[in-house]
C-alpha positions, 0 to 999 in steps of 0.5 A: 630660301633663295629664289632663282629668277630667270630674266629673258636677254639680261644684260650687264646694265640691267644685272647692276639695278636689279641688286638694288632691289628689295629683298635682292639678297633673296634672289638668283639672277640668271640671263636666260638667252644671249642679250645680242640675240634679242637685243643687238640685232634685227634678226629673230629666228623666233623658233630657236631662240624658244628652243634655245631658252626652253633647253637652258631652263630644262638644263637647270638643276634647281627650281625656277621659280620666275621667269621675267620679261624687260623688253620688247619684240622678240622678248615680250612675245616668247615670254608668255610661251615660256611661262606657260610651259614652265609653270610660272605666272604671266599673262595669257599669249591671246591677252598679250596679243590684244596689246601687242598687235597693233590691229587687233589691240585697235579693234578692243580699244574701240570697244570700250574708248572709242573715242580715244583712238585714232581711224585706223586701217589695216592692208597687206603693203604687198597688194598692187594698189594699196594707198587706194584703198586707205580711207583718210587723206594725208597726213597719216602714221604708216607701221607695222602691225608689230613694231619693236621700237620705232622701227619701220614707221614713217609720218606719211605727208604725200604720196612720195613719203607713202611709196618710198615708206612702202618701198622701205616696208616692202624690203624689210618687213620680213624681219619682224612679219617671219617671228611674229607669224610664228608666235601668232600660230602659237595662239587660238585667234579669232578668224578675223585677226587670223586673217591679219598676218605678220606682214601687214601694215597698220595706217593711222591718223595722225594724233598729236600733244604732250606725250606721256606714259603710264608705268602700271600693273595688273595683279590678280585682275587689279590694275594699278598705275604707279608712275607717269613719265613725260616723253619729249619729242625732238622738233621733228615730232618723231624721234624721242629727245628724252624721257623725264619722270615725274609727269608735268601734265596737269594732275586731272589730265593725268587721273583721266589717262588713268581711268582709260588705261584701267578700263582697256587693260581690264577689257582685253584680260591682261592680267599678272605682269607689268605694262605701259600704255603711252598716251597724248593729251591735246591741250588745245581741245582737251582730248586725250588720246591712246597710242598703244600699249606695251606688255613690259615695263619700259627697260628706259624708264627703270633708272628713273625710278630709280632715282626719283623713288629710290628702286628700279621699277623691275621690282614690280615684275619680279613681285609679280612674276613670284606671285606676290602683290608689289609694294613699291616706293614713292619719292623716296630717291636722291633726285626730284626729277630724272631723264633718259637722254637720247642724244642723237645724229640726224644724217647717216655717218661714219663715226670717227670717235668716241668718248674714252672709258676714261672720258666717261667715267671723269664726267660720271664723277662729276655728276652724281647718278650720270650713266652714259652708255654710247651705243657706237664704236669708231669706224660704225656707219650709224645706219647699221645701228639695230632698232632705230627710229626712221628719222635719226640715230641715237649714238648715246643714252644719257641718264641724269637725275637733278634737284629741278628741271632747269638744272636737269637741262642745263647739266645735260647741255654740258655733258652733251658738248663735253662728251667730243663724238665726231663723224665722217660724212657719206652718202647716205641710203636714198630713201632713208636720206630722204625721210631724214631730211622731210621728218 
């Protein structure tokens, strides 16, 4: 019987790797919603877009047996909404949101790893005097309590970074604050983070060390990590630079971060759906500590397992969202190590060309399991980029896969300079130009 499995904002990319997944010929991949609703923009008009899928899935004249979720905000947030109306397996939206807001999801981790976590402080950005009132000096994080990305969050050194950050949250936060208080009101909250609405900011101090997260999931209350992936920063210490699976953090390092994540997801009640955690170990004292938790698989990590343990590691959220325990793969791909490149412009400009179809495809000929996907056009200012990072702009994602290490970097250095991007400089936005010169 073929099984009809519907994903939220399934893309071309993403349609591709779910056909190499087990038992794929078993199942009827269906998008539920435009992919440039939820992915190609900066605005999410929460209520429609529900109705929207919630009138597709009503429209549908057969039985649907699973409804999945890769991505983040808005994505992460509607579909528990969904899945309960239509009887499919997810996480309860309340346990979603202990991951998802940020302050509340702080509040539970220090229940139970306190020690692990940053001080933090939640404020309203529009309130007269609001650095006043944060109580830890400079250097701090500054985001919303609910990101999609990195968008909206700024390393704060002084009181100029925290006005213009401010300025900058001030002007845009209603992109996220307007849906997300939607998907709140949809959910039975406790007074104290009822309190706490779309629109607040979170300060955290600043964490540092090697960063890595944990792909895992939890199957009938049984959590379960299954991969570590590596996320190599650029030297401003903000913007990614790649993300590279299998982990070369110590095993012991490693096993210690599992232990973490299994008793905070546990904790907070998550249960029936894929999640990362993303954490850093300071190698200096030792210390471990956790960023935050995503509700999702990472969509940027699937090719790596891809390549390095032969499936895409979607096929864990579809077991799950069909009820069934995964039984996933373990190194047996074409590649000993794989990585997400992000190859990035740290000034705003206008971009003159691109690398042609052709261009690409000669260079995917060249290296075997190479995807370049250029996430710009000629005649795009790179500032109207959606969901970008506060400090540069990722114009291409390169995904590689290679025997070692040393031949990965050096095949991306080459394909990095072959791939011929050119720019025209402008007058960037003032604030922004500012924080892409400091970062």
């Amino acid at each position: 019987m073929i099984r009809n499995i519907f994903f939220i904002g399934l893309n071309q990319l993403n349609r591709q790797r779910l056909h190499n997944i087990r038992d794929a010929e078993s199942y009827c991949f269906h998008g539920l919603l435009d992919p440039a609703a939820v992915l190609e923009t900066e605005h999410f008009p929460m209520e429609k877009l529900i109705e929207t899928a919630r009138a597709q899935l009503k429209a549908f004249e057969g039985p649907i047996d699973a409804i999945v979720a890769y991505m983040d905000f808005p994505v992460s947030t509607m579909w528990p909404i969904l899945c309960r109306e239509f009887g499919t397996p997810s996480p309860s939206l309340e346990s979603l949101l202990k991951c998802e807001h940020k302050y509340w999801s702080r509040l539970e981790q220090k229940q139970v790893v306190a020690e692990h976590i940053p001080d933090f402080f939640a404020f309203d950005p529009f309130e007269a005097s609001p650095l006043a009132r944060i109580p830890f000096n400079f250097p701090f994080w500054l985001k919303p309590i609910k990101s999609s990305g990195s968008r909206l969050g700024f390393r704060i050194n002084n009181k100029t970074d925290f006005d213009e950050a401010l300025r900058i949250l001030r002007e845009n936060i209603g992109l996220i604050s307007e849906p997300f208080n939607y998907v709140l009101n949809q959910a039975e909250l406790p007074p104290d983070i009822a309190k706490v609405e779309g629109h607040y900011c979170l300060a955290e101090q600043i964490i540092e060390g090697r960063q890595c997260t944990l792909e895992g999931y939890v199957f009938q209350g049984q959590p379960r990590i299954y991969g570590v992936v590596d996320s190599i920063r650029h030297r401003n210490h903000v913007s990614f630079l790649r993300y590279q699976y299998p982990s070369r953090l110590p095993v012991e390092v490693r096993r210690r971060m599992v232990r973490l994540a299994k008793r905070v997801i546990k904790h907070v009640g998550f249960d029936n759906s894929a999640f990362n955690m993303e954490f850093y170990w300071n190698q200096k004292n030792d210390h471990i500590w956790l960023l935050e938790i995503n509700t999702r698989l990472s969509e940027s990590h699937c090719d790596l397992f891809e390549k390095v343990d032969g499936r895409s590691n979607q096929e864990i959220a579809v077991d799950i969202a069909l009820g069934r325990k995964p039984d996933f793969p373990r190194r047996q791909g074409r590649f000993k190590v794989a990585a997400k490149f992000f190859h990035r412009r740290f000034e705003d400009a206008e971009v003159v060309r691109v690398p042609s179809a052709t261009e690409i495809a000669a260079l995917e000929a060249r290296y075997p399991g190479l995807i370049i996907a250029p996430q710009v056009q000629p005649e795009m200012r790179l500032s109207d980029l959606p969901e970008q990072d506060s400090y540069s702009f990722a114009v291409a994602h390169i995904f590689l896969g290679a025997p070692s290490q040393k031949q990965l970097l050096r095949d991306y250095r080459r394909i990095r300079r072959a791939l011929g991007f050119e720019y025209r400089p402008i007058a960037s936005r003032q604030a922004e130009t500012s924080f892409l010169r400091t970062g």
